[in-house]
N, C-alpha and C positions, 0 to 999 in steps of 0.2 A: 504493500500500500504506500507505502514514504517512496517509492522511485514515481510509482503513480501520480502523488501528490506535486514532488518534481517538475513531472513532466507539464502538467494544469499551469503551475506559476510560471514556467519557465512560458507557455501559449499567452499569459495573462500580461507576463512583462512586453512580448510583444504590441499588446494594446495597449501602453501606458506612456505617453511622452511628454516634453513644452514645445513642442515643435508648432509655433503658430501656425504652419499652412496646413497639419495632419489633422489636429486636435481637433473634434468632434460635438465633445461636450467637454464642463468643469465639474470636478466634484472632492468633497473634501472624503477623503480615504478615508479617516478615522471614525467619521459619524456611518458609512459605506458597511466598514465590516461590520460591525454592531449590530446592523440589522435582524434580530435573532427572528420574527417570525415569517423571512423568504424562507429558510429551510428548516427551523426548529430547533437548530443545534445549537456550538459552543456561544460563550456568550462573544468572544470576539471570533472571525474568521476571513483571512484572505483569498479565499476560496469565494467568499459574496462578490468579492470584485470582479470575479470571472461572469456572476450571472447577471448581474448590472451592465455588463459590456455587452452579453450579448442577449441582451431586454434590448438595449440600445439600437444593436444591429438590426433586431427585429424591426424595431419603432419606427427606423430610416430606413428599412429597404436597403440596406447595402451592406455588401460583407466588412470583414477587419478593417470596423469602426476603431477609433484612437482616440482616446479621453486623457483630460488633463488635470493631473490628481495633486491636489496641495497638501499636505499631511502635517499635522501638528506635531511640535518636537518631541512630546513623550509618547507617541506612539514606537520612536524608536526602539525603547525599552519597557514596551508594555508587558505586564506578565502576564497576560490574557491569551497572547498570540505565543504559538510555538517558537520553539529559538530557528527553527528552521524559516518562520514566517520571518523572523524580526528580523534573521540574517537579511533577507530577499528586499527587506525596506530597504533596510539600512545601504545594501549593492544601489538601488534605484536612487536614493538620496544622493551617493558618491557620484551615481555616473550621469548625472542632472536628468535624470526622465520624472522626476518627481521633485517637487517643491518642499523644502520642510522649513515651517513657517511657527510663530506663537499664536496667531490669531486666523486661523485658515480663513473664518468667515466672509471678512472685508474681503480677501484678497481674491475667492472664488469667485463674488461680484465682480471686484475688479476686472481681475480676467475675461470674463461673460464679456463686459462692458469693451473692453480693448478688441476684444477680437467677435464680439458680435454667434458666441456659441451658447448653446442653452445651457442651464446647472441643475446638477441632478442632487437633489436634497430634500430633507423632510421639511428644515428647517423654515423658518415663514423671516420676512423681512422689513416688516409691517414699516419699522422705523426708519429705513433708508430708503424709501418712496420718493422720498425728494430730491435724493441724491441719483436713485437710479431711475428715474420716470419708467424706462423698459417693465418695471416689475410689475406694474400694474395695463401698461397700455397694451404688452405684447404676451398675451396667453400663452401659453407654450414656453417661453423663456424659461420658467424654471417651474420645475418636473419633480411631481415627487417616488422613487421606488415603490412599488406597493406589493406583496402578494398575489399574483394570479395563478389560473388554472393550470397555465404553460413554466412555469417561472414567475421573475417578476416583472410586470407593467408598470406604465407612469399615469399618473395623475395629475394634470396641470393646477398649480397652488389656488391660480386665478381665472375665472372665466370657465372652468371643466375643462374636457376633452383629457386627452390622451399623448399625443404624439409629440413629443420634444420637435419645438424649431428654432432654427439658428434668424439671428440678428443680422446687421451689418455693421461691419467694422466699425468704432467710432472715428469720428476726426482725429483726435488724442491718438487713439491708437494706430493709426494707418502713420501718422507723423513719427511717432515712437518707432513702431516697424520698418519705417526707411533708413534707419540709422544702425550701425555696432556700436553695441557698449561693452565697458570694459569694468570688473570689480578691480578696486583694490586691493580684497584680501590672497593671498596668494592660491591656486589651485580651487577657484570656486568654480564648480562642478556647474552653473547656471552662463555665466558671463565671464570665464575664463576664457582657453585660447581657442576654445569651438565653442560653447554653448551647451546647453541643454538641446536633446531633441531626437532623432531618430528613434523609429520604431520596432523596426523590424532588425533580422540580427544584417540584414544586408545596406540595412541604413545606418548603423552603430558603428561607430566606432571612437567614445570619450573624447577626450580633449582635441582630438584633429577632427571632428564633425563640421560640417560646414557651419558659419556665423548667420548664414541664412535658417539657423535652426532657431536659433535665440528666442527665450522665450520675451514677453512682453517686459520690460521695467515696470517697476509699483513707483508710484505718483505718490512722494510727500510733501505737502507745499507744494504742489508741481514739481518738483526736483525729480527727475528719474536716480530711484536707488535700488539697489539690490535686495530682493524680498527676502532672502534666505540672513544675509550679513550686516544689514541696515544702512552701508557705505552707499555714498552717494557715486554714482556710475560718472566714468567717462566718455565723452563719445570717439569713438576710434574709427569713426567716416562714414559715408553711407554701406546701406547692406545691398550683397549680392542682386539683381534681379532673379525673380523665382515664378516658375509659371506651375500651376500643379494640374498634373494629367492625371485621367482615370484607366482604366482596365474595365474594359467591360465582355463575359463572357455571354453568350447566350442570353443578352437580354440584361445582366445581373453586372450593377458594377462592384470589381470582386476587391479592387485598392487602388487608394489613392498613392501617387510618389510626387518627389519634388524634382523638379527639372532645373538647376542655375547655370547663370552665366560663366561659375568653375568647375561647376561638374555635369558632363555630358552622361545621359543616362542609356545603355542597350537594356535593351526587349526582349526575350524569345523562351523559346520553351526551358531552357537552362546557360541564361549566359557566364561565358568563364569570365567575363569583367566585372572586375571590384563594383558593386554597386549595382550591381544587377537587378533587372523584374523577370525574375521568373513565374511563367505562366505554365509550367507542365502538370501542375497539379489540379489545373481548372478544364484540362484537354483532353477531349473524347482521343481512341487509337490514332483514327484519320488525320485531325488534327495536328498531334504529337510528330504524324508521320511527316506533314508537312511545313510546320512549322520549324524552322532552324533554331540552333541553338543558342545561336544571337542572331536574331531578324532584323531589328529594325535599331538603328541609333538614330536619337534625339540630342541636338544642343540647341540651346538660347545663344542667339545673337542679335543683338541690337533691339532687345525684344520683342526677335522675329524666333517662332518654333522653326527648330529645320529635321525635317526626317527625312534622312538615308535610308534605304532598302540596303542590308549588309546579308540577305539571304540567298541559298541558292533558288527558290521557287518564286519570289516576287513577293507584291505585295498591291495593294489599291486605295484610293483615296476616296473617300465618299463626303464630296464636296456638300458644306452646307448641313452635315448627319444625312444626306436623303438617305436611302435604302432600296428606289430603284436601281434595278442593273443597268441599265445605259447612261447613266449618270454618275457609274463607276468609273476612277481615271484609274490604268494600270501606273504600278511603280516597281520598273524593273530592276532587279538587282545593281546596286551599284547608283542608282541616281536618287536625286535629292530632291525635294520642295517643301516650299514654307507651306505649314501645316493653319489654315486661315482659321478664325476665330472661331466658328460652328464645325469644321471642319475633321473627319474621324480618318485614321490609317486603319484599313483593315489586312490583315494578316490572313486569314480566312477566314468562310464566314462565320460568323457571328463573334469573333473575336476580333473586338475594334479597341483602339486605345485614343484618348482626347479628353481635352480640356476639360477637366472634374463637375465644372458647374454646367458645362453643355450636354452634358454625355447623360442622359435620363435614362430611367431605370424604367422596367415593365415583361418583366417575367415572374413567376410564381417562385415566392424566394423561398429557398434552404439556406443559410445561415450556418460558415462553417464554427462551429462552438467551440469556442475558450476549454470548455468543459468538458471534452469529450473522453479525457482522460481522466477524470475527476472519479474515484472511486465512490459509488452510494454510503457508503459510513463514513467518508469525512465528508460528503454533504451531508446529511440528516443522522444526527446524532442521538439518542432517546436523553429525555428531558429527565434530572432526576427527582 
């Protein structure tokens, strides 16, 4: 059962980053595990984290959803959570996928409010209405976990419904985001020499991460400071330009990635390049068969997308998303074109990759699960 358990956190830290262009929703981690009647068990569990992601996934319609977890400093050492659990914070705190803060509350808001993504909490806000007007004008901002039939579902604080939806970026926030900052404190795991940010283990990698990962600065006085160190940030120039593409399989967008102007991204069913999108695991035989193992490369330049065909079978461009065939342009191995603003690369069909916000979903979703490794007795534990 502990390699099993393992395996669960090791699926769960995959969904866990600051990465402004991935992150999904906010949530404060600590009030998250506590949740004791989603499953009935211990009274704290890192394992809720997994079913809250993928409630999430459900709620959006789209696969390996990425949420932005702020966690209180004595969760580090809570005795409630396993040492195996507390080890796995404390790894996420080191290697900035996770914020650890004194006051999670304000800063979840904040968060929300910077980058315009819903917050998932029981918690009500009654008193920062004025500060955050969102909280009351826009339903769905912030979502509470609940108990259902499947897992758990969301319940909007304000107005009913159900489906967690994102905001838009604030002013504040899009200005903050065009800049690097830099902490003070030596080896700060958020605003150090990469950032916080990546999700996946092919987007990771600590302190060389791109600065385009950086999570938002916290506003005191207006002053951008470091949320984790309370030092006041410097700014160390503007940030990378970042365009974010989706994966869309049979209908299902399966993940989002970042495209920048330093780091060019390949495509295909298993690419050998650092930083790879591997799609072999969303690919019928056929597919597999034809789809190379790096297809297609993507760089930003001049923030213009440029996709190269780097396969042996080709590839096509479906100008505008249409999805007629005669409106399909071939792109033969070895040539390039700017990939235009509605515009989808397909690979074969039904495997199209484009612009995150363009790229719409509309197939009968499955939802690959965090939990799928998760053994039944460390979910549901008998009450004593």
């Amino acid at each position: 059962m502990r390699f099993e358990i393992s395996k669960v956190l090791d699926a769960i830290e995959g969904r866990v980053c600051t990465d402004p262009s991935l992150a999904r929703a906010v949530l404060d981690l600590a009030e998250i595990i506590r949740y004791q009647d989603i499953d009935g068990g211990r009274p704290a569990s890192l394992l809720r984290l997994g079913m809250v992601i993928d409630a999430l996934s459900r709620e959006m319609e789209e696969d390996s959803v990425q949420v932005y977890a702020v966690v209180h400093r004595a969760l580090l050492s809570d005795a409630d959570l396993t040492s195996n659990e507390r080890m796995v914070v404390r790894r996420w705190a080191d290697d900035g996928l996770v914020e650890v803060l004194d006051n999670p509350g304000d800063r979840m808001l904040e968060v929300a409010d910077l980058l315009g993504v819903p917050v998932l909490t029981r918690v009500r806000f009654d008193g920062l209405r004025g500060r955050f007007p969102w909280l009351v004008e826009q339903p769905g901002r912030v979502v509470a976990p609940v108990p259902g039939a499947g897992g758990p579902v969301f319940i909007a604080h304000v107005g009913g419904g159900h489906a967690p939806v994102a905001g838009k970026r604030s002013p504040t926030g899009a200005k903050l985001l065009a800049r690097q900052w830099r902490c003070p404190e030596s080896g700060c795991a958020l605003f150090g020499g990469g950032g916080g940010g990546g999700a996946f283990a092919d987007l990771a990698g600590g302190a060389d991460r791109s600065p385009a990962a950086q999570p938002p600065p916290s506003l005191r006085n207006g002053v951008p400071t470091c949320p984790r160190h309370g030092a006041r940030l410097g700014d160390a120039g503007p940030r990378p330009r970042t365009e974010v593409l989706a994966v869309r399989v049979g209908g299902l967008v399966r993940r989002r990635f970042v495209l920048s102007e330093e780091q060019p991204v390949v495509a295909g069913r298993a690419p050998e390049q650092e930083g790879g999108i591997m799609l072999g695991q969303w690919l019928n035989d056929e597919a597999r068969r034809w789809i190379s193992r790096g297809h297609v490369h993507f760089e930003l330049r001049v923030g213009e997308v440029i996709v190269t065909d780097i396969s042996t079978n080709g590839s096509g461009i479906r100008p505008g998303g249409s999805m007629t065939e005669s409106d399909r342009i071939p792109l033969a191995p070895q040539q390039s074109r700017v990939l235009g603003e509605n515009d989808m690369i397909e690979l074969y069909p039904g495997v199209q990759i484009g612009r995150a916000e363009e790229l719409p979903t509309g197939a009968p979703f499955t939802p690959t699960s965090v939990m799928a490794e998760a053994p039944t007795m460390a979910m549901r534990l008998p009450r004593p």
